[in-house]
N, C-alpha and C positions, 0 to 999 in steps of 0.2 A: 600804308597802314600797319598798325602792331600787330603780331599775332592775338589770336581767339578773339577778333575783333570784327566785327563786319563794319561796311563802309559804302552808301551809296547816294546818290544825287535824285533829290526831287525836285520839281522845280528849280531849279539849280541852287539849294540848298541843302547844305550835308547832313549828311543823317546817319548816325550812328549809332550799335549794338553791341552787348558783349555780357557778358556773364555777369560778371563782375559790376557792372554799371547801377547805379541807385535808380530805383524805381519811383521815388519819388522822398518827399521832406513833411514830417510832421510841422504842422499848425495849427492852435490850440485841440488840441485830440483829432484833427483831422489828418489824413494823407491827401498831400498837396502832389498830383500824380507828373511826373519828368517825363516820361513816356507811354507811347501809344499802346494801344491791345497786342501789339506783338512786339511789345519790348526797343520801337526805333526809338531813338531821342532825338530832335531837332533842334540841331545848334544853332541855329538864325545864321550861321557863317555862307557866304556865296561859295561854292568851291565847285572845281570841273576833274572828272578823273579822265586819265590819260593812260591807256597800257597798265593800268594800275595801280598808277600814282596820283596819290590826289593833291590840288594844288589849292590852295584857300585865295580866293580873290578880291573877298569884301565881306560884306555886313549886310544883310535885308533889313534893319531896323538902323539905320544909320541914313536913310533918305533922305534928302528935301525935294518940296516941292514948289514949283516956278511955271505959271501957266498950263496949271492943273495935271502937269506930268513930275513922274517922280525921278530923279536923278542922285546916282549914287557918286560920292565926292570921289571916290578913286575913277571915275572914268574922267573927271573933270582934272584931272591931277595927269592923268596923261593927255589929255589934247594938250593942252598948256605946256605942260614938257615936251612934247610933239612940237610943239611951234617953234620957227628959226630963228626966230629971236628970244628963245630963252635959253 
């Protein structure tokens, strides 16, 4: 992550802070609010930190659903790569 930046995993969704960052976007005279009462933003991004580093994995709003379970197309993109005949 950059510096003056905070950076942490919910639900394994990234969530991010920082000074700098917009608090939200006017619509017709309103504030359309980006982030939560202490300032996280949630990027809808899947990501996992490791030692530090954080690695983006997918998209939480990128699902489909098949037999009432939701299933994110990058996991389906590696089995398939996974298999020995491809």
């Amino acid at each position: 992550p950059l510096p003056c930046r905070e950076v942490k995993i919910v639900n394994d969704e990234v969530w991010l802070r920082a000074a700098s960052m917009a608090e939200g976007y006017w619509r017709n005279g309103q504030l359309v609010p980006l982030v939560n009462d202490e300032g996280w933003y949630a990027t809808r991004d899947r990501g996992e930190m490791h030692n530090g580093k954080l690695t983006i994995v997918g998209r939480l709003d990128n699902l489909f659903f098949s037999g009432g379970e939701g299933i994110q197309p990058e996991e389906v993109e590696r089995v398939i790569a996974a298999h020995p005949a491809v």
